[in-house]
C-alpha positions as CSV (number, residue, x, y, z in Angstrom):
1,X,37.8,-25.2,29.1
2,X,37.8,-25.3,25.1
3,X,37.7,-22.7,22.6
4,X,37.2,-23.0,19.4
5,X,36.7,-20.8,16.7
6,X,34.8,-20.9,13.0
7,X,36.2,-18.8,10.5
8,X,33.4,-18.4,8.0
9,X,35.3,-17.2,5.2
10,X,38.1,-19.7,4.6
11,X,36.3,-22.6,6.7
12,X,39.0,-23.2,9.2
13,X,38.2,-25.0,12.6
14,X,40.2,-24.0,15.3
15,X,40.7,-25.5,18.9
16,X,42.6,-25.1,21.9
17,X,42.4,-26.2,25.6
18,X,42.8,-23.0,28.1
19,X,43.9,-24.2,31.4
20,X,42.4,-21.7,34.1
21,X,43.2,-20.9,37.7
22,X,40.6,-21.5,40.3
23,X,42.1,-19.0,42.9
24,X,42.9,-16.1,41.3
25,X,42.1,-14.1,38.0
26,X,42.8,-15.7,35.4
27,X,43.4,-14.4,31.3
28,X,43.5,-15.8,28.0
29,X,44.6,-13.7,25.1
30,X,43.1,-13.5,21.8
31,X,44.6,-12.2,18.7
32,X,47.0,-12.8,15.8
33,X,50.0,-12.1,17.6
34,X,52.2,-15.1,18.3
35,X,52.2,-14.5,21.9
36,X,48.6,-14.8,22.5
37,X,47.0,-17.6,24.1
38,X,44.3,-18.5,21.2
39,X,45.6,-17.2,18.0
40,X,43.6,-16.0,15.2
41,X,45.7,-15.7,11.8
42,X,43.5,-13.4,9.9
43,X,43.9,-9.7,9.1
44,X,40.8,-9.0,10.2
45,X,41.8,-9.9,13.9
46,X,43.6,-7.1,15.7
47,X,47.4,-8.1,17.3
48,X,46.0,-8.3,20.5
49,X,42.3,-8.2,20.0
50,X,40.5,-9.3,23.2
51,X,40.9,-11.6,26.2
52,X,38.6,-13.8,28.2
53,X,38.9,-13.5,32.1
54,X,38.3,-16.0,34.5
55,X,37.4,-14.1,37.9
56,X,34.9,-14.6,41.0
57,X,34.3,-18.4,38.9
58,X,32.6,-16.7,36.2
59,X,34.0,-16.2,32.3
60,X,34.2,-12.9,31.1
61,X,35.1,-11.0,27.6
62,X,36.7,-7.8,27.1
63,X,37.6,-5.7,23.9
64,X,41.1,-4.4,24.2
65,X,40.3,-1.3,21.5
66,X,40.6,-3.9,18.9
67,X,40.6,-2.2,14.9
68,X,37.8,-4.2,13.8
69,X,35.6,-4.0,17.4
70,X,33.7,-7.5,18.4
71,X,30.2,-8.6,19.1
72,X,29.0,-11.1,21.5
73,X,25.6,-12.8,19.9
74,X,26.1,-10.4,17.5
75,X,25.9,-7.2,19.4
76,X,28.5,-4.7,19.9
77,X,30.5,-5.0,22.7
78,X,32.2,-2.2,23.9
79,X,35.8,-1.3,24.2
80,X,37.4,-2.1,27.6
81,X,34.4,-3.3,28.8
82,X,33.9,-6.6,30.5
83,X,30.7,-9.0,29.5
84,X,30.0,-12.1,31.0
85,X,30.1,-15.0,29.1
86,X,28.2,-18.6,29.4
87,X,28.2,-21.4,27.8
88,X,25.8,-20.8,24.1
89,X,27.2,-17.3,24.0
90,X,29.4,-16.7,20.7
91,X,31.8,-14.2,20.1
92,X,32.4,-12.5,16.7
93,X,36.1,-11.9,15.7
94,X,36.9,-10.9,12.6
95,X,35.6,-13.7,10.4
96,X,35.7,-15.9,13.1
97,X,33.2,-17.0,15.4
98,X,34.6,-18.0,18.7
99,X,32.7,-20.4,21.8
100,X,33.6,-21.5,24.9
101,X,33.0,-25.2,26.2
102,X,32.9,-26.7,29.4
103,X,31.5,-29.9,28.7
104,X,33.1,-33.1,26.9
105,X,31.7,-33.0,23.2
106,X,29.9,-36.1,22.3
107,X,31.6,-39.0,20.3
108,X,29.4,-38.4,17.5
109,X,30.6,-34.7,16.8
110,X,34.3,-36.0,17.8
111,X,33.4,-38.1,14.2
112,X,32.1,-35.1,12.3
113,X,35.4,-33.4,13.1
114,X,38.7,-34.9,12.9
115,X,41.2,-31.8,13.9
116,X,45.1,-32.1,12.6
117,X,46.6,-31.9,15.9
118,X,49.4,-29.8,14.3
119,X,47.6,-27.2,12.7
120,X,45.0,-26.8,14.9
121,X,42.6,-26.5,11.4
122,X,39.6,-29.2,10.2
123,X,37.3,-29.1,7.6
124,X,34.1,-27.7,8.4
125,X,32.1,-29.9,6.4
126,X,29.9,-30.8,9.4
127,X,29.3,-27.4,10.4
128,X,26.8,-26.3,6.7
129,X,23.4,-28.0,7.5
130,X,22.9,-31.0,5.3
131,X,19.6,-33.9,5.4
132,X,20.3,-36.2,7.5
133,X,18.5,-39.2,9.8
134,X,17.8,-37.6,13.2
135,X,16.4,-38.5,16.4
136,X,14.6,-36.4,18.8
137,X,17.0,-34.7,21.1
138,X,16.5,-33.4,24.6
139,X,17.5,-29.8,25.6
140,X,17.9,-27.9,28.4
141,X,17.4,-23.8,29.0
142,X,20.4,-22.2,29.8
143,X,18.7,-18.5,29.3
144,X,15.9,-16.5,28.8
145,X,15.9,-13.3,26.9
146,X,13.2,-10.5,27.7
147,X,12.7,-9.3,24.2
148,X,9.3,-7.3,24.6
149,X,6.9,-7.2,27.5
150,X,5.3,-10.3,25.7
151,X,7.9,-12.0,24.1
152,X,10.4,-13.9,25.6
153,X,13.4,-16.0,24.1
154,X,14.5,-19.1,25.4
155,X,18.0,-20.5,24.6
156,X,18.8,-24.3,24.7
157,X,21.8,-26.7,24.5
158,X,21.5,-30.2,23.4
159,X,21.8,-32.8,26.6
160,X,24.8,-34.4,26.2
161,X,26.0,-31.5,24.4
162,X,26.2,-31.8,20.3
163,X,26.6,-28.6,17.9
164,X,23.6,-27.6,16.5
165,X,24.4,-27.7,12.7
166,X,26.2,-31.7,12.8
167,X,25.4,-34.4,11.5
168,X,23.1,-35.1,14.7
169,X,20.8,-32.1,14.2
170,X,20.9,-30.4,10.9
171,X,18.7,-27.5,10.5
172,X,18.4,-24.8,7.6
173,X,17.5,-21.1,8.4
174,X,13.8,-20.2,9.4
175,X,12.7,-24.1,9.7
176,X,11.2,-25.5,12.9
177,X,11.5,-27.3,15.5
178,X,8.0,-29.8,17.6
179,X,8.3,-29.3,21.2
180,X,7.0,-32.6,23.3
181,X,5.8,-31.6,26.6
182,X,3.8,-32.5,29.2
183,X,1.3,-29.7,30.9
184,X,-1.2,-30.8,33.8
185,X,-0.1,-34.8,33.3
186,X,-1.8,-34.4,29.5
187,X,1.3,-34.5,26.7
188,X,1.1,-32.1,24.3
189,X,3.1,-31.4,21.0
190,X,3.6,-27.8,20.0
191,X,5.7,-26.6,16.5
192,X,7.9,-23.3,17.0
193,X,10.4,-21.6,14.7
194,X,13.5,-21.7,15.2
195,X,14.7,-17.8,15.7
196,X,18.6,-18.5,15.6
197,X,21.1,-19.8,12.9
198,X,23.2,-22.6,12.2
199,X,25.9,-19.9,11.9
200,X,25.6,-20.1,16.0
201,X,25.5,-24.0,16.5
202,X,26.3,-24.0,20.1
203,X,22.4,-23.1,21.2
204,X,19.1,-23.1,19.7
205,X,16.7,-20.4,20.6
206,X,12.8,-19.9,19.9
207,X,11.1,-16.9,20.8
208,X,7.8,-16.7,21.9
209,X,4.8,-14.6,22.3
210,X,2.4,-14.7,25.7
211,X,-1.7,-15.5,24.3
212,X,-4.1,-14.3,25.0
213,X,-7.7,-14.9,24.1
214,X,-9.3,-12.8,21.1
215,X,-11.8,-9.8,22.2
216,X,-14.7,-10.9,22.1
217,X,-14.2,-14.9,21.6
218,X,-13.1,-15.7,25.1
219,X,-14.3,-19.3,24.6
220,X,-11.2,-19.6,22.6
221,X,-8.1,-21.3,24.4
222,X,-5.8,-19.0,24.3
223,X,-2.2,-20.4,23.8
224,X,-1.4,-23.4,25.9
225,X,2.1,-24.1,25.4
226,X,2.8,-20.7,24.6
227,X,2.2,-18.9,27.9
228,X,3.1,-22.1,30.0
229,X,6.8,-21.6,28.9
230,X,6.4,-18.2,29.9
231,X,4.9,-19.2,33.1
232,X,6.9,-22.4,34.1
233,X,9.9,-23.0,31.9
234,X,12.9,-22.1,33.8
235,X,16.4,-21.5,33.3
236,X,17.7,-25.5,34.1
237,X,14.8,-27.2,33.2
238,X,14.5,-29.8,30.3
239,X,12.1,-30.6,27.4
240,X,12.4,-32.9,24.1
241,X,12.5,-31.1,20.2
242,X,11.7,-33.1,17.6
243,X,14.5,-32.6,14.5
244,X,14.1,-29.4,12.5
245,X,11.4,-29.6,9.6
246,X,9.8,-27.5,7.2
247,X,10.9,-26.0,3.2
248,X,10.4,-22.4,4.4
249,X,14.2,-21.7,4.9
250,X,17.1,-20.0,3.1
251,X,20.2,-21.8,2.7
252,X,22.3,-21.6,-0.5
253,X,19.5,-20.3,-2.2
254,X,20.5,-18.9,-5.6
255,X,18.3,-15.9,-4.9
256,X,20.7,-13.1,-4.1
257,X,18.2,-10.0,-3.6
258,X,15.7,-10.7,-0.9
259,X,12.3,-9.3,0.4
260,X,11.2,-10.5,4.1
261,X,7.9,-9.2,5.3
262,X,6.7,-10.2,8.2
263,X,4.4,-8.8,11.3
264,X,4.3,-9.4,15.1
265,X,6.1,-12.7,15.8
266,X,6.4,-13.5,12.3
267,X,9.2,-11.8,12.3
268,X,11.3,-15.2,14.3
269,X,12.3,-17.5,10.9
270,X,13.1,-14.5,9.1
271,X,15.6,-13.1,12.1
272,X,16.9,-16.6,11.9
273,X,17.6,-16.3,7.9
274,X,18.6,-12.8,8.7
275,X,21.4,-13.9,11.2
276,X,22.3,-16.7,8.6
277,X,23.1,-14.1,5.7
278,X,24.9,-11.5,8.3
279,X,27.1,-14.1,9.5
280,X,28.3,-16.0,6.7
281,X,27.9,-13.8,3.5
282,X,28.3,-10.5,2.4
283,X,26.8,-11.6,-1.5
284,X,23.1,-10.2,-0.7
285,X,20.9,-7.5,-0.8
286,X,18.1,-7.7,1.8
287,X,15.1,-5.6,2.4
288,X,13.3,-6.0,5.9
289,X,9.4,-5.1,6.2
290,X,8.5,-5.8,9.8
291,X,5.0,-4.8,10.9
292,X,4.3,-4.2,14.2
293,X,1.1,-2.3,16.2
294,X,3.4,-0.2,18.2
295,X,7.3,0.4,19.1
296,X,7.0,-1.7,22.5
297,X,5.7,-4.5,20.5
298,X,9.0,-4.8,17.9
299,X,10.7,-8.2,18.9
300,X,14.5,-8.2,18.4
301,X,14.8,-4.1,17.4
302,X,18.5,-3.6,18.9
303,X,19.5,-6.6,16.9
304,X,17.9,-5.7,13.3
305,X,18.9,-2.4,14.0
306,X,22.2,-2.9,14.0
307,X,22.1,-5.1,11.2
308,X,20.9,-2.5,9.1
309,X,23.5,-0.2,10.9
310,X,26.3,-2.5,10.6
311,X,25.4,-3.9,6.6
312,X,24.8,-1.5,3.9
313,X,23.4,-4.0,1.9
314,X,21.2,-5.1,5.0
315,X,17.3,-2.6,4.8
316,X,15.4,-2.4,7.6
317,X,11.8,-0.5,7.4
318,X,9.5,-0.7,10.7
319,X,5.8,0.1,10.2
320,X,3.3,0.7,12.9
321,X,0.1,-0.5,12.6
322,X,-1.7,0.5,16.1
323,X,-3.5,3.5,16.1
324,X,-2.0,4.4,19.5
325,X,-0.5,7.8,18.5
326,X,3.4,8.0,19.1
327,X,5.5,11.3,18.6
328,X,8.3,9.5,18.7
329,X,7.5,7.5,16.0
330,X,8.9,9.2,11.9
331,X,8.8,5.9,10.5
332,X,5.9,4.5,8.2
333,X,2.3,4.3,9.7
334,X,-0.6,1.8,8.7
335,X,-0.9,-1.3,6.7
336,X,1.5,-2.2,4.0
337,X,0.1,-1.4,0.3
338,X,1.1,-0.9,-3.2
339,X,2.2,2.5,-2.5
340,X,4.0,2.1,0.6
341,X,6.3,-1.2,-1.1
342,X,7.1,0.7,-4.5
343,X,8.4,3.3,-2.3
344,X,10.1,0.8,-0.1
345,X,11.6,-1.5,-2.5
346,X,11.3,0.0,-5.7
347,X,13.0,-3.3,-7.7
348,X,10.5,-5.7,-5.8
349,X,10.0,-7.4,-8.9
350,X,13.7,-8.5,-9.1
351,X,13.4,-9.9,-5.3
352,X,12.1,-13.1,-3.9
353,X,10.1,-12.5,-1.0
354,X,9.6,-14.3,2.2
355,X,6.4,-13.6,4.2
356,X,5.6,-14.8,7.9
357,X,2.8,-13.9,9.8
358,X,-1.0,-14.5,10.3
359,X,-3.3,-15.4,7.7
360,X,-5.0,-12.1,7.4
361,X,-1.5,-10.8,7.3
362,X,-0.4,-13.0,4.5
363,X,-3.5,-12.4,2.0
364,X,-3.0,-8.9,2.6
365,X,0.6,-9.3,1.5
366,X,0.0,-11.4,-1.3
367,X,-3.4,-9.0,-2.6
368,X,-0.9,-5.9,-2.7
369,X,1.8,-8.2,-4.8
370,X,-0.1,-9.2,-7.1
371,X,-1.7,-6.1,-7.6
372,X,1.9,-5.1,-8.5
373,X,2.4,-7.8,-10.7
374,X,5.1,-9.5,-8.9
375,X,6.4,-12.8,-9.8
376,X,4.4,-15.3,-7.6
377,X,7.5,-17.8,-8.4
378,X,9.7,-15.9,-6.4
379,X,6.9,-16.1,-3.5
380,X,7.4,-18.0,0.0
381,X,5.4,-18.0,3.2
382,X,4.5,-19.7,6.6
383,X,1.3,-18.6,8.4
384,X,1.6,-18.0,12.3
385,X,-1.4,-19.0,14.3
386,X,-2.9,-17.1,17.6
387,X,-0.2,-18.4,19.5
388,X,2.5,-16.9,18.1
389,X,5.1,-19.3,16.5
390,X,2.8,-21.6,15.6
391,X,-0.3,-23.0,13.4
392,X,-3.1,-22.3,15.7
393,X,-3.8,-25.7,17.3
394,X,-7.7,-27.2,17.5
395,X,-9.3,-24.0,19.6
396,X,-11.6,-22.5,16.8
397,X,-15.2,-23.5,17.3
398,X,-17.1,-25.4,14.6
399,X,-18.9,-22.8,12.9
400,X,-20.3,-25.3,10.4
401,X,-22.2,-27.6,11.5
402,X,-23.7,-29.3,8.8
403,X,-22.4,-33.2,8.2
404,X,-19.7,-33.1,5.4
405,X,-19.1,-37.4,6.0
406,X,-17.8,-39.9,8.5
407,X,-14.2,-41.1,8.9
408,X,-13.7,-45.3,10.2
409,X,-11.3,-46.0,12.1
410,X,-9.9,-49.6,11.4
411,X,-8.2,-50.5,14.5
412,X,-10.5,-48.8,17.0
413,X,-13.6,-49.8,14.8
414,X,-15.2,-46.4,15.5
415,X,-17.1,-44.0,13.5
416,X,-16.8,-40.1,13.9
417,X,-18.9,-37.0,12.1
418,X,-16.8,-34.7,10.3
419,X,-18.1,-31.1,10.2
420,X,-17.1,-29.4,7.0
421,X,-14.9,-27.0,8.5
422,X,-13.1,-30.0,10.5
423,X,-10.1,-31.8,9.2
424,X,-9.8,-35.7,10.1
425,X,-7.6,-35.0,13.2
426,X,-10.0,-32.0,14.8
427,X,-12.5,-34.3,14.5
428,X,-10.8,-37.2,16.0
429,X,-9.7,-35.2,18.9
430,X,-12.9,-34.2,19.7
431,X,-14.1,-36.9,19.7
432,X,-11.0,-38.3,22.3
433,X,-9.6,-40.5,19.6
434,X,-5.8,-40.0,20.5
435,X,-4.2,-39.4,17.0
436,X,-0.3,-39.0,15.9
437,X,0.1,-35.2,14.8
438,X,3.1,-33.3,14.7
439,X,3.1,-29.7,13.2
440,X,-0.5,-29.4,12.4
441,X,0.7,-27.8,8.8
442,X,0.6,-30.8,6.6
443,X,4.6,-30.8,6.7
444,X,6.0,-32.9,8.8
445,X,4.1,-36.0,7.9
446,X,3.8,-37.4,11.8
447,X,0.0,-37.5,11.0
448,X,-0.1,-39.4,8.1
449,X,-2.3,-42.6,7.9
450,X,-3.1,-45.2,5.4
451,X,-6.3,-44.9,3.7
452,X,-8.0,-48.1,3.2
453,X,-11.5,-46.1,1.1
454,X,-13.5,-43.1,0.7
455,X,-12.6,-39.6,-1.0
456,X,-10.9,-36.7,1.0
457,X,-9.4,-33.7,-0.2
458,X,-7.0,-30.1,0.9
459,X,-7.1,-26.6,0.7
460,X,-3.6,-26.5,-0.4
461,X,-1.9,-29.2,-2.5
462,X,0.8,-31.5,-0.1
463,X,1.7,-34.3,-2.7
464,X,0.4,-36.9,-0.2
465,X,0.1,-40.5,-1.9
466,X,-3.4,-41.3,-2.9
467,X,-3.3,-44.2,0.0
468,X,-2.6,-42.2,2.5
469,X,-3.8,-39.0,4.3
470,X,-2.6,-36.3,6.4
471,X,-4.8,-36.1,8.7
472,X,-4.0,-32.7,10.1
473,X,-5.0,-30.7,7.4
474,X,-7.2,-33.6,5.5
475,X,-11.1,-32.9,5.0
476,X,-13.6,-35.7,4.6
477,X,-15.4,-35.3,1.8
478,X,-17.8,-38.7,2.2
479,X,-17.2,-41.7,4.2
480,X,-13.9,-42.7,4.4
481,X,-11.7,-45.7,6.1
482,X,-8.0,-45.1,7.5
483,X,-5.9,-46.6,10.0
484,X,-6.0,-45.7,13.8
């Protein structure tokens, strides 16, 4: 087995081979001390400040009353305790983040890394997220995380195994990740943020919420994907992610005081952003909104909690929305509004803000800041569909049902009847005209087509080339002619 450790301050790489026994229990020691068996040169590392033990074939990790303390996926572990460890699990020591690995690492990461065999150090280039060429990659789950009664997060490692912040796949904090599946023989594509952080690059992890339909619109399909991962993806099995897309993200952003609101599962890019800063900066002042309907409903609560336990400059305020009454409950109650954020954050203004969650969710948000005069510069968002992680995909009924024009098809010489509240790709699939599409938010560019003719036209602006279209979120305005 390999360990090897990431020291986020200093950017060393460290890397050593642990040779354990098969019959009996078996220990490595971690620490500064010259006598241990992985040695961490940093002050914040006790002498002696934990060991991993091999016993019963399983890997486990134990604080030995260590100054500092450690944290396994960032949560406390206690002293003297033992917790089992797998493979994706990381262990926080000191500056250093430490992981275990079983497998062979691919050639391609061998290149990112080149280690002096002498000092046991490499630079780290590899591990910041840069743009890069990548290919699709195929992952497998290694674990599933009850979060809330509906919520579940599922962990994945790359098949063969790569590190999930090399040159292979590259992602940036809160960006996103298109699932390609295959339910009831039909294969479906599904976008889903990404809820963990580069910071971690051993596993990915998205966490989603079970559908279901709305009251009262029980036509509606409730989420497909969604609530077949929670009823069929299993620990073992395999699926295909596209590389990691999308501008809503914080990475070396210059923007050192932060506002995150978010509501329900909103809440996943911003825990991945939130992860980012804990683990690899202490030069930030964050302030949390979450927005839930009840306490049983608040995704990732032990974590953010102590976050905001653990960082002083780390502000977490939950707000209940439900009007289920709750005596337990002497937090904040009922929709966020002017008052309720001046009282929050009182230097809003000097923040930029981050917003996830529903549409109605983020016109509320942005109605109350601008009423407040806030600096709409400063302003980012990403809109959650119903199915929780993602842009709701083709299950709202036309409600308008006058003609707005007729898109041609070139290559299939047909013709199809846009409604006006249809884009070009609702319609198509309607009509059983199998189009590419990809995120279904005009930012991943999978959809785009050429446009031979004819006018069409966006509800937001997507600097799309005048000859082409994205077809997800493009709207016919007359007749118009585009490849497919």
């Amino acid at each position: 087995m390999k360990l090897k450790a990431f020291n986020h301050v200093t950017g060393d790489f460290l890397e050593t081979t642990i040779v354990f026994e098969e019959q009996n229990p078996s220990k490595c020691l971690i620490g500064r001390h010259p006598n241990c068996d992985f040695i961490l040169n940093s002050p914040e590392v006790s002498r002696v400040h934990g060991l991993i033990l091999y016993q019963h074939q399983a890997y486990y990790y134990i604080d030995l009353a260590s100054t500092d303390g450690s944290r396994i996926n960032n949560k406390p572990a206690a002293v003297n305790e033992s917790f089992l460890i797998e493979t994706g699990d990381g262990i926080r020591i000191g500056d250093f983040f430490v992981f275990m690995e079983f497998e062979e690492i691919s050639a391609e990461y061998d290149s990112d890394i080149l280690l002096n065999s002498e000092t046991q150090i490499a630079s780290t280039k590899t591990l910041i997220p840069q743009q890069s060429q990548q290919k699709e990659t195929i992952v497998k789950c290694i674990k599933i995380i009850d979060e809330t009664e509906d919520t579940k997060t599922f962990c994945l490692v790359a098949q063969p195994p790569i590190l999930f912040n090399s040159t292979s796949f590259n992602y940036k904090p809160g960006q996103f990740v298109i699932l390609d599946l295959e339910i009831e023989g039909k294969p479906i594509k599904r976008p889903y943020s990404i809820s963990s952080s580069p910071s971690r690059p051993y596993n990915l992890e998205i966490t989603v919420k079970r559908v279901s339909s709305p009251v009262n619109q029980s036509e509606l399909s409730p989420g497909l994907v969604s609530n077949w991962l929670h009823d069929s993806f299993k620990v073992g099995d395999k699926l295909k992610i596209s590389p990691p897309m999308g501008d809503f993200n914080y990475f070396e952003n210059s923007h050192k005081k932060l506002l995150f609101i978010s509501a329900g599962s909103g809440v996943t890019p911003l825990m991945s952003m939130s992860r980012w800063l804990c683990d690899t900066t202490s030069d930030f002042s964050l302030i949390f909104i979450y927005s839930v309907r009840t306490q049983q409903d608040i995704i990732f609560r032990e974590e953010l909690e102590f976050m905001a336990a653990k960082y002083s400059n780390f502000k977490l305020v939950i707000n209940l929305t439900g009007k289920e009454f709750d005596l337990n409950w002497s937090g904040y109650r009922g929709r966020l509004n002017e008052t309720m954020l001046s009282e929050i954050a009182p230097d809003f203004r000097e923040r930029a803000a981050y917003v996830c969650g529903s549409e109605g969710f983020l016109e509320s948000v942005q109605t109350v800041l601008k009423e407040l005069n806030f600096p709409m510069n400063k302003y980012h968002q990403e809109s959650f569909g119903l199915s929780s992680g993602i842009k709701p995909a083709f299950t709202s009924p036309i409600t308008d049902t006058s003609q707005k024009g007729v898109v041609v098809f070139s290559n299939s010489k047909r013709e199809v009847v846009c409604y006006a509240d249809e884009t070009i790709l609702e319609a198509a699939q309607r009509e059983a005209i199998d189009l590419p599409y990809g995120c279904q938010m005009g930012v991943c560019g999978r959809c785009k087509l050429r446009k031979f003719s004819g006018s069409i036209s966006y509800d937001n602006d997507f600097e799309c080339e005048d000859d082409y279209v994205l077809t997800c979120v493009a709207k016919v305005n007359e007749t118009v002619t585009i490849e497919g």
